[in-house]
PDB file as gemmi writes it, atoms N, CA and C in Angstrom:
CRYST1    1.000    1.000    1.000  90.00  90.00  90.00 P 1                      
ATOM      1  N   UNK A   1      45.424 124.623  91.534  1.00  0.00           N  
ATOM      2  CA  UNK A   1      46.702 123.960  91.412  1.00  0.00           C  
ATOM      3  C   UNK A   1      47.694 124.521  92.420  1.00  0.00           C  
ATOM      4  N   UNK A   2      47.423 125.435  92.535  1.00  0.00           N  
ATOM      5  CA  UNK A   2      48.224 126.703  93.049  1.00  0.00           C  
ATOM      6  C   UNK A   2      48.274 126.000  95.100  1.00  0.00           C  
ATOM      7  N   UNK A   3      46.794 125.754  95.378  1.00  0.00           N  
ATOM      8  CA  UNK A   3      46.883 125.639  96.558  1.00  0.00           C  
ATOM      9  C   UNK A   3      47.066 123.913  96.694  1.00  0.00           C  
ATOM     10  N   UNK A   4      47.007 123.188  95.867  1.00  0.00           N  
ATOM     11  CA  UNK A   4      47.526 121.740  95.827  1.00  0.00           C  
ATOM     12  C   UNK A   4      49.035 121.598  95.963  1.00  0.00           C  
ATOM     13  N   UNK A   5      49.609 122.355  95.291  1.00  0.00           N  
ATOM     14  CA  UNK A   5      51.248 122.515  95.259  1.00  0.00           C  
ATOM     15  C   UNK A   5      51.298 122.933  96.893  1.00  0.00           C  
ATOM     16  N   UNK A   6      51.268 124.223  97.492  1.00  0.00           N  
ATOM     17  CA  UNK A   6      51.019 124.478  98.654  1.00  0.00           C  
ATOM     18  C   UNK A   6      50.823 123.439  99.283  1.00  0.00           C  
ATOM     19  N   UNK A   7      50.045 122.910  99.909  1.00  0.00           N  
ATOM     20  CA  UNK A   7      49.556 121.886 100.432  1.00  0.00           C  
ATOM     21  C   UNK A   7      50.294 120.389 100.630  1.00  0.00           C  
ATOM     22  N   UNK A   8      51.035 120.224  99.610  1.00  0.00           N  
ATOM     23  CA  UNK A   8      52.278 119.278  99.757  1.00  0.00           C  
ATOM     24  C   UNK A   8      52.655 118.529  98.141  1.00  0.00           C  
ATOM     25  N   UNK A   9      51.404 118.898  97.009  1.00  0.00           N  
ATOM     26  CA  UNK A   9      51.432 117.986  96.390  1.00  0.00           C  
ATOM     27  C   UNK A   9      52.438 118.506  95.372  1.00  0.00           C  
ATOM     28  N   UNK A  10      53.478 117.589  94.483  1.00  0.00           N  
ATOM     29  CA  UNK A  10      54.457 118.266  93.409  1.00  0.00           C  
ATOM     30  C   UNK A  10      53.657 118.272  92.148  1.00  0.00           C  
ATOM     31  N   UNK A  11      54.408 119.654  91.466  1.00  0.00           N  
ATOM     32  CA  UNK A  11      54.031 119.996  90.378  1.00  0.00           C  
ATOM     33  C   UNK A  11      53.831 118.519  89.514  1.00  0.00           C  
ATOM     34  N   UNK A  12      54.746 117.305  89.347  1.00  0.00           N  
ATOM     35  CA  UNK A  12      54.723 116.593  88.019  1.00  0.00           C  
ATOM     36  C   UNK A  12      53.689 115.769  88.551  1.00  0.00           C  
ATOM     37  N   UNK A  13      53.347 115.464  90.183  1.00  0.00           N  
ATOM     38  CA  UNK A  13      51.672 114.836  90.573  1.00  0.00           C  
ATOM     39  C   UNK A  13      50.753 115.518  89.653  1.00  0.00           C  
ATOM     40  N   UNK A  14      50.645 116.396  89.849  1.00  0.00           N  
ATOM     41  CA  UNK A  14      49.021 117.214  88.976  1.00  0.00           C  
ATOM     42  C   UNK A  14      49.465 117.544  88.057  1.00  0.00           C  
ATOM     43  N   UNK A  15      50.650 117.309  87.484  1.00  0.00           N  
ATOM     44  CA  UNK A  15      50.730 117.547  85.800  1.00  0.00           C  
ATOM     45  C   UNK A  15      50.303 115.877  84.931  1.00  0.00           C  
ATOM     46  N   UNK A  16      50.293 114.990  85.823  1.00  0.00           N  
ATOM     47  CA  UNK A  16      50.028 113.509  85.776  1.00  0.00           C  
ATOM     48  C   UNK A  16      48.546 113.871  85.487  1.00  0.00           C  
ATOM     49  N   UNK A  17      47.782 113.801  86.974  1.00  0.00           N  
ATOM     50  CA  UNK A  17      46.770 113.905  87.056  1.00  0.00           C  
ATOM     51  C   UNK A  17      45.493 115.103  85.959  1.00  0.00           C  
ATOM     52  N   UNK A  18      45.963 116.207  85.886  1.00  0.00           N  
ATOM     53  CA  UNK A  18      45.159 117.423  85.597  1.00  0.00           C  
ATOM     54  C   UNK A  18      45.436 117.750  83.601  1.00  0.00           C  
ATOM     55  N   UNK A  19      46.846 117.113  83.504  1.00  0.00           N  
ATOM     56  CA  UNK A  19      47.333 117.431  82.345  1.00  0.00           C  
ATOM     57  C   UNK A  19      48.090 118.931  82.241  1.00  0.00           C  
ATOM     58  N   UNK A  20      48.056 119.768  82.388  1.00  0.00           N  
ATOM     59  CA  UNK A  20      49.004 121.254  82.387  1.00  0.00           C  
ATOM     60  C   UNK A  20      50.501 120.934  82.947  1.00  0.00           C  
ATOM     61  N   UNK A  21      51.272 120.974  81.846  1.00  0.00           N  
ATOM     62  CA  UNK A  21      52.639 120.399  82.339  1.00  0.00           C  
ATOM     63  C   UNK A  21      53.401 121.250  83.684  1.00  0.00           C  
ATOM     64  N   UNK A  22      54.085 120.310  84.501  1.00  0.00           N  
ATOM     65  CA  UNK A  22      54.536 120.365  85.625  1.00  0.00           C  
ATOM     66  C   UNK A  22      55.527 122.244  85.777  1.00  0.00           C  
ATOM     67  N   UNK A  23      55.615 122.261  84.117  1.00  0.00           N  
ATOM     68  CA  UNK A  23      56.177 123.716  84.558  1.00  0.00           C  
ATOM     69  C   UNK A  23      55.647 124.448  84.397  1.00  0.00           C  
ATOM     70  N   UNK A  24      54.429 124.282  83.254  1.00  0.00           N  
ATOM     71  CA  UNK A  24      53.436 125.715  84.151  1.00  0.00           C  
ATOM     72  C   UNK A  24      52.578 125.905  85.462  1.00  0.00           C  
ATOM     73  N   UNK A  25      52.821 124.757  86.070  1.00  0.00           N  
ATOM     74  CA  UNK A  25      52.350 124.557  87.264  1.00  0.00           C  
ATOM     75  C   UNK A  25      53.084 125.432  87.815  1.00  0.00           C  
ATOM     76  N   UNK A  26      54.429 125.474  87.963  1.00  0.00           N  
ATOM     77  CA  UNK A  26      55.529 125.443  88.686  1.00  0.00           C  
ATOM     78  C   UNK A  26      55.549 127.366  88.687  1.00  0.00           C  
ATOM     79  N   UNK A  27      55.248 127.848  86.937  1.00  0.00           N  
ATOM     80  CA  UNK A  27      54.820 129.131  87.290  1.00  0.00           C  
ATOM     81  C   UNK A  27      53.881 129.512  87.188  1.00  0.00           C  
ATOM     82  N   UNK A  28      52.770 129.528  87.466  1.00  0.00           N  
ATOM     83  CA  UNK A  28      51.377 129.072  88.586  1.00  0.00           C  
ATOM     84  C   UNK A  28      51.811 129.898  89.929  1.00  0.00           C  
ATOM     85  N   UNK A  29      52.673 128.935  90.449  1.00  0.00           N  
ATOM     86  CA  UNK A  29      53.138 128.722  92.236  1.00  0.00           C  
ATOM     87  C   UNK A  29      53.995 130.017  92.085  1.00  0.00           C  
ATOM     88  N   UNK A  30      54.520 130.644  90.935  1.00  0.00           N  
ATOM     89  CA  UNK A  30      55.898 131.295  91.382  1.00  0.00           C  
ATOM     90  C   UNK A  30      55.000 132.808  91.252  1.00  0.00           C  
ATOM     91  N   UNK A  31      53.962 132.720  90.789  1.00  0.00           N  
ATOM     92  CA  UNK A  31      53.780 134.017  90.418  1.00  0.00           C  
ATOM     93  C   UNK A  31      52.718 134.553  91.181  1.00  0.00           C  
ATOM     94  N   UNK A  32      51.689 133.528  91.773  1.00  0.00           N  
ATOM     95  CA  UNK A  32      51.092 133.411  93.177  1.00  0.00           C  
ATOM     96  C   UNK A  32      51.534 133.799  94.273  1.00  0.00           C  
ATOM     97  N   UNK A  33      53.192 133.582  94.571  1.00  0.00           N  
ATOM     98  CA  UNK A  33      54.148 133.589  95.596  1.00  0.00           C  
ATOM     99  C   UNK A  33      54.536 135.572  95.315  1.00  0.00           C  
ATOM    100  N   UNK A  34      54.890 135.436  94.294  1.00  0.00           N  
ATOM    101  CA  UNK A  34      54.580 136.814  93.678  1.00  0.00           C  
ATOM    102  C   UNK A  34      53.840 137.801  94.503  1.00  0.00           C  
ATOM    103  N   UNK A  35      52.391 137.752  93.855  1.00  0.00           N  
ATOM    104  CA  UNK A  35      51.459 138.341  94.669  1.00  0.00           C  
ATOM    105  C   UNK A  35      50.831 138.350  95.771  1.00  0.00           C  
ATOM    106  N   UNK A  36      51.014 137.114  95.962  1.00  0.00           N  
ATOM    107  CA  UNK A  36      51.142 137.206  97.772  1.00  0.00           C  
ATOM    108  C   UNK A  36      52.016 137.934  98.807  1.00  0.00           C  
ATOM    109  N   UNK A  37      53.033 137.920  98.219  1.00  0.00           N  
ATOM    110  CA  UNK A  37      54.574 138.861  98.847  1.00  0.00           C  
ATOM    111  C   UNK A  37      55.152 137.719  99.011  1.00  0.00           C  
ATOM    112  N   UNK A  38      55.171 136.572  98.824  1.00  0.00           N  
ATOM    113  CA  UNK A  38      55.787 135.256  99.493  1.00  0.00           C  
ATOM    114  C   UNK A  38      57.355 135.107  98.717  1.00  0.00           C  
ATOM    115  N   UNK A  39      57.151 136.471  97.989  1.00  0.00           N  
ATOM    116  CA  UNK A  39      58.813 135.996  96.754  1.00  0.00           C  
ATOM    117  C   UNK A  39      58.966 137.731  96.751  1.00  0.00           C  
ATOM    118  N   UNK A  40      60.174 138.114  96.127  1.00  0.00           N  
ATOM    119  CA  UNK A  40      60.242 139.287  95.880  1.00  0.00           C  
ATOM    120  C   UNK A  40      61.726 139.704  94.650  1.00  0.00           C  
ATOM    121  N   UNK A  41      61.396 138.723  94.106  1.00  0.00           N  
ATOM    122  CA  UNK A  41      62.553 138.207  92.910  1.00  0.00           C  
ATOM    123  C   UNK A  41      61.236 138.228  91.557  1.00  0.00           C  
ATOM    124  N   UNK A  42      60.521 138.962  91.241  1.00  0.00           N  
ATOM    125  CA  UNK A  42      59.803 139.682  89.832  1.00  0.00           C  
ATOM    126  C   UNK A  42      59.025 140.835  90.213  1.00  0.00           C  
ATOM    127  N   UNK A  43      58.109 140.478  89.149  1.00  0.00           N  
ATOM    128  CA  UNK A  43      56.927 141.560  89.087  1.00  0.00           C  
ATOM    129  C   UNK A  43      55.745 140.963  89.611  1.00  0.00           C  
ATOM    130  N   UNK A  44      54.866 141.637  90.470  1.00  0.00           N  
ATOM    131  CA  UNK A  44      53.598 140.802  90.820  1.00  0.00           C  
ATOM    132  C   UNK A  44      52.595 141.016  89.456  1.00  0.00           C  
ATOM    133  N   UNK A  45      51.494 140.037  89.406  1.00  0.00           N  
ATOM    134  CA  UNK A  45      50.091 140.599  88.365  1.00  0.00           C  
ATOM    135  C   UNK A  45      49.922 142.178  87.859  1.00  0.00           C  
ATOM    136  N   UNK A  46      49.910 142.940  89.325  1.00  0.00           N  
ATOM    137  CA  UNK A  46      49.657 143.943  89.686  1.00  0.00           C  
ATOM    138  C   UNK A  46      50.480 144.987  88.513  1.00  0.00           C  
ATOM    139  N   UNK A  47      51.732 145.019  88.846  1.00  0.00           N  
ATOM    140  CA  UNK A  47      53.180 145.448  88.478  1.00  0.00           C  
ATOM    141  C   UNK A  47      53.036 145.182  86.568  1.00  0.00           C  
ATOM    142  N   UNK A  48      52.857 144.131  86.254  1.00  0.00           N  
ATOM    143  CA  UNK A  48      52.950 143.429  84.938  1.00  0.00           C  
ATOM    144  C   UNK A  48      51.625 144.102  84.227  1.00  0.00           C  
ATOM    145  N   UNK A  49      50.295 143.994  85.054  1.00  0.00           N  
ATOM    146  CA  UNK A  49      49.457 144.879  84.149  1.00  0.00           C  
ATOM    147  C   UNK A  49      50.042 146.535  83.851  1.00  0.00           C  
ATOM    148  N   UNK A  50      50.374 147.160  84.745  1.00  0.00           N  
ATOM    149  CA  UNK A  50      50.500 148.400  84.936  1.00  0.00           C  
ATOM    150  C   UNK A  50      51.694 148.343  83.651  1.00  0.00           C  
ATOM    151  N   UNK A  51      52.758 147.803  83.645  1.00  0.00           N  
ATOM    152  CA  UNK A  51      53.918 147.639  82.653  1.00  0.00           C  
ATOM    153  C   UNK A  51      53.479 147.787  81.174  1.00  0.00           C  
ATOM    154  N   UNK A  52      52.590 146.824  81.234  1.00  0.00           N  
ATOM    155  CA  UNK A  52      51.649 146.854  79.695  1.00  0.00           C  
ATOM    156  C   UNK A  52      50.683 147.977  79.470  1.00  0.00           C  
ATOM    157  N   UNK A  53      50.435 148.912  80.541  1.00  0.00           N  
ATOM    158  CA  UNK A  53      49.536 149.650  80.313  1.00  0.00           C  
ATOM    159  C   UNK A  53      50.355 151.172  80.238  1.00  0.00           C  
ATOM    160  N   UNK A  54      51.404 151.218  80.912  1.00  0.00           N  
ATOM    161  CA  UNK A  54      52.532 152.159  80.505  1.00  0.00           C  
ATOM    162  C   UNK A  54      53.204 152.075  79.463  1.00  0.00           C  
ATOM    163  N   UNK A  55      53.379 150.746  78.831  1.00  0.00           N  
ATOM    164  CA  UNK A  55      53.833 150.804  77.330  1.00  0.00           C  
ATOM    165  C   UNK A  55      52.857 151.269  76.287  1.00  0.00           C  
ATOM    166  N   UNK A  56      51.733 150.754  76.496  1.00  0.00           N  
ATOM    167  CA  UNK A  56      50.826 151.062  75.275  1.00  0.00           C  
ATOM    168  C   UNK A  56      50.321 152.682  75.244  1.00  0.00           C  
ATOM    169  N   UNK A  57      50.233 153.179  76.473  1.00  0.00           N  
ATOM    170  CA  UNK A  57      50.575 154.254  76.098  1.00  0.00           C  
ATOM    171  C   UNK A  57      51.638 155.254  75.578  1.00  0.00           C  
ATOM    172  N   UNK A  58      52.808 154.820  76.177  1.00  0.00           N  
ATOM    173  CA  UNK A  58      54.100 155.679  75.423  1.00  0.00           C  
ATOM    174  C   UNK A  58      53.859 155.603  74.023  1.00  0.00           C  
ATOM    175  N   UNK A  59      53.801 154.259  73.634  1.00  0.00           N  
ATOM    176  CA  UNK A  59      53.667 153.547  72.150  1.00  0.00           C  
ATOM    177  C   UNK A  59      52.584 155.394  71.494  1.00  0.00           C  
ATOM    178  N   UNK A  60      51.428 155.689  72.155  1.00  0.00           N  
ATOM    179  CA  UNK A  60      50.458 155.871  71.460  1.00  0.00           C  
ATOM    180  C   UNK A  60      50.921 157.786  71.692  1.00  0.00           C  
ATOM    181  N   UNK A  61      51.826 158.049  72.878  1.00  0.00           N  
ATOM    182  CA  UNK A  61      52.253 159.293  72.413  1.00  0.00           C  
ATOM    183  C   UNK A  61      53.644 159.717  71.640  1.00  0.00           C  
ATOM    184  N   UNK A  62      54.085 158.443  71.456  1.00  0.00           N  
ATOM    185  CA  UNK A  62      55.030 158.715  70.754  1.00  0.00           C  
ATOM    186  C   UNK A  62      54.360 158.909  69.412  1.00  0.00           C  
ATOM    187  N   UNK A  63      53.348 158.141  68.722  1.00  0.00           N  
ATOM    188  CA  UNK A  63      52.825 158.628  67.945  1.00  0.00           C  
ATOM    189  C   UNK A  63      52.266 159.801  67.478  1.00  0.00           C  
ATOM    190  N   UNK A  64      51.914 160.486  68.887  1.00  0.00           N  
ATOM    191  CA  UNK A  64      51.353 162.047  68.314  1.00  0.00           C  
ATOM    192  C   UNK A  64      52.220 163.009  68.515  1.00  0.00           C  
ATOM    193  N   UNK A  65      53.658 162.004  69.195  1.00  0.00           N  
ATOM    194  CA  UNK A  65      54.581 163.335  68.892  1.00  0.00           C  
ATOM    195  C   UNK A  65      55.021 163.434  67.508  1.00  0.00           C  
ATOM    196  N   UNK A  66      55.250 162.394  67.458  1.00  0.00           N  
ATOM    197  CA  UNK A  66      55.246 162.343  65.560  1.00  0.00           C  
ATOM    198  C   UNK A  66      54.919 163.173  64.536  1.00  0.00           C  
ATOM    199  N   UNK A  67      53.455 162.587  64.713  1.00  0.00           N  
ATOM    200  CA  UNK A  67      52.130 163.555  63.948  1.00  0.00           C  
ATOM    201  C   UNK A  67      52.454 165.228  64.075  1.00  0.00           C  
ATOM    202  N   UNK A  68      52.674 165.370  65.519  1.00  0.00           N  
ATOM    203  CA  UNK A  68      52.687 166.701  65.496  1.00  0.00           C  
ATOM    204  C   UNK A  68      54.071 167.720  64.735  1.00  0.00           C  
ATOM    205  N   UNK A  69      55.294 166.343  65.099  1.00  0.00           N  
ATOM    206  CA  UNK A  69      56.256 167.210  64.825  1.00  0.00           C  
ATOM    207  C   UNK A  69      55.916 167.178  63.063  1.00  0.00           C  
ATOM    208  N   UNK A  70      55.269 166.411  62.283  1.00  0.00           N  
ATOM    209  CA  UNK A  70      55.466 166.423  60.797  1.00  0.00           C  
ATOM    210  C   UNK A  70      54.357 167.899  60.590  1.00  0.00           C  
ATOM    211  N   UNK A  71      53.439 167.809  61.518  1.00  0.00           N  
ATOM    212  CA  UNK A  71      52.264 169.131  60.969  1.00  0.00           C  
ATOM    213  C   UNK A  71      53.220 170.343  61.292  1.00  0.00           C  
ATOM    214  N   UNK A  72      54.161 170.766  62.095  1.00  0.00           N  
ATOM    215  CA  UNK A  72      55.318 171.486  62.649  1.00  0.00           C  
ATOM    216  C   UNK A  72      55.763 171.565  61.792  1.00  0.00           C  
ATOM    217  N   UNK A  73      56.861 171.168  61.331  1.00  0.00           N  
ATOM    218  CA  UNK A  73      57.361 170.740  59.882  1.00  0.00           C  
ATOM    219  C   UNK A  73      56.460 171.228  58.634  1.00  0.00           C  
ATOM    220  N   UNK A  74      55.649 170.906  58.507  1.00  0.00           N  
ATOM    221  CA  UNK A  74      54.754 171.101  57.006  1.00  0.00           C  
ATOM    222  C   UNK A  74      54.581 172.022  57.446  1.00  0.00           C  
ATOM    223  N   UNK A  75      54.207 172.550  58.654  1.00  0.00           N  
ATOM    224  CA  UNK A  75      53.266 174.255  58.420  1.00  0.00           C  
ATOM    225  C   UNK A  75      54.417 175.248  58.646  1.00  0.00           C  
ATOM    226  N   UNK A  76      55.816 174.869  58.951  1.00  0.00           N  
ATOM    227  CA  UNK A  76      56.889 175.789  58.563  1.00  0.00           C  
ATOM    228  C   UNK A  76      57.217 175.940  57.424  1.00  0.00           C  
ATOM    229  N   UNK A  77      57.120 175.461  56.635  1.00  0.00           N  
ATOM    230  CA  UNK A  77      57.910 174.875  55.558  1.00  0.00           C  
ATOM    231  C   UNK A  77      56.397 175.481  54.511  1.00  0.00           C  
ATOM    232  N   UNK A  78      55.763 175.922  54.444  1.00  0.00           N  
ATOM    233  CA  UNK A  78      54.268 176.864  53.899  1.00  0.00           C  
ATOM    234  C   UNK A  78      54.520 178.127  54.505  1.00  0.00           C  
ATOM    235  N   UNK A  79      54.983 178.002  55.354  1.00  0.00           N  
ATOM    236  CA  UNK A  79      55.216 179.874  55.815  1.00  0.00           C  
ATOM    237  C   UNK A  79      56.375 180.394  55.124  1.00  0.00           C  
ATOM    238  N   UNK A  80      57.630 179.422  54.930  1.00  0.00           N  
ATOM    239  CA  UNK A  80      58.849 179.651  54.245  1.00  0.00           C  
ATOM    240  C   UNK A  80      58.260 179.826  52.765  1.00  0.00           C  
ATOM    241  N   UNK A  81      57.229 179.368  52.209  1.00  0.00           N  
ATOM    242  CA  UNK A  81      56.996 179.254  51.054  1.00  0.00           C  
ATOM    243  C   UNK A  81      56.122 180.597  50.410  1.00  0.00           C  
ATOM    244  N   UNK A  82      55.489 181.445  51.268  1.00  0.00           N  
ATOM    245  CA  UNK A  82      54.771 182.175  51.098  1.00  0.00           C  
ATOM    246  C   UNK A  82      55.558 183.227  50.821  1.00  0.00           C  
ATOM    247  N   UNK A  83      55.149 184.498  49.673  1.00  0.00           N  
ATOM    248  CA  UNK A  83      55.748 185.553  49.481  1.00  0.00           C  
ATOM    249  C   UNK A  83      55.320 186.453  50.557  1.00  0.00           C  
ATOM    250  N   UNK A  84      56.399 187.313  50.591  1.00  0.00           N  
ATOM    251  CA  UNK A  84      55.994 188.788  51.674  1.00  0.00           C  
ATOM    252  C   UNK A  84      56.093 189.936  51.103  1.00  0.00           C  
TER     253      UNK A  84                                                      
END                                                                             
């Protein structure tokens, strides 16, 4: 679609023809333009995986900072508890 648009043809032609409406065509072309370097107004593929793959990790150490600070917590809080 991507190189039909290119080529001369408009998005609502091959949204006629192909069925995929004319605006996801439209970002199709924009995000192609993207990774090509042909735009420099977002994120390329590239950029957007890496984004999702830097979140899901924070996501997963924020979790063990968590974890850790509660075992921190509990195992102070057993030392406070113990006679001397």
């Amino acid at each position: 679609m991507v190189e039909l648009v290119r080529a001369g043809r408009t998005p609502e032609e091959l949204a006629k023809e192909f069925q995929p409406s004319a605006q996801s065509i439209r970002t199709w072309v924009r995000q192609a333009d993207l990774d090509d370097g042909r735009r420099q107004d977002g994120l390329t593929s590239a950029e957007k995986d890496e984004l999702a793959r830097l979140r899901r990790e924070n996501k997963i150490l924020r979790a063990e900072k968590e974890i850790l600070r509660k075992c921190t917590a509990a195992f102070f809080a057993r030392e406070t508890d113990l006679p001397r």
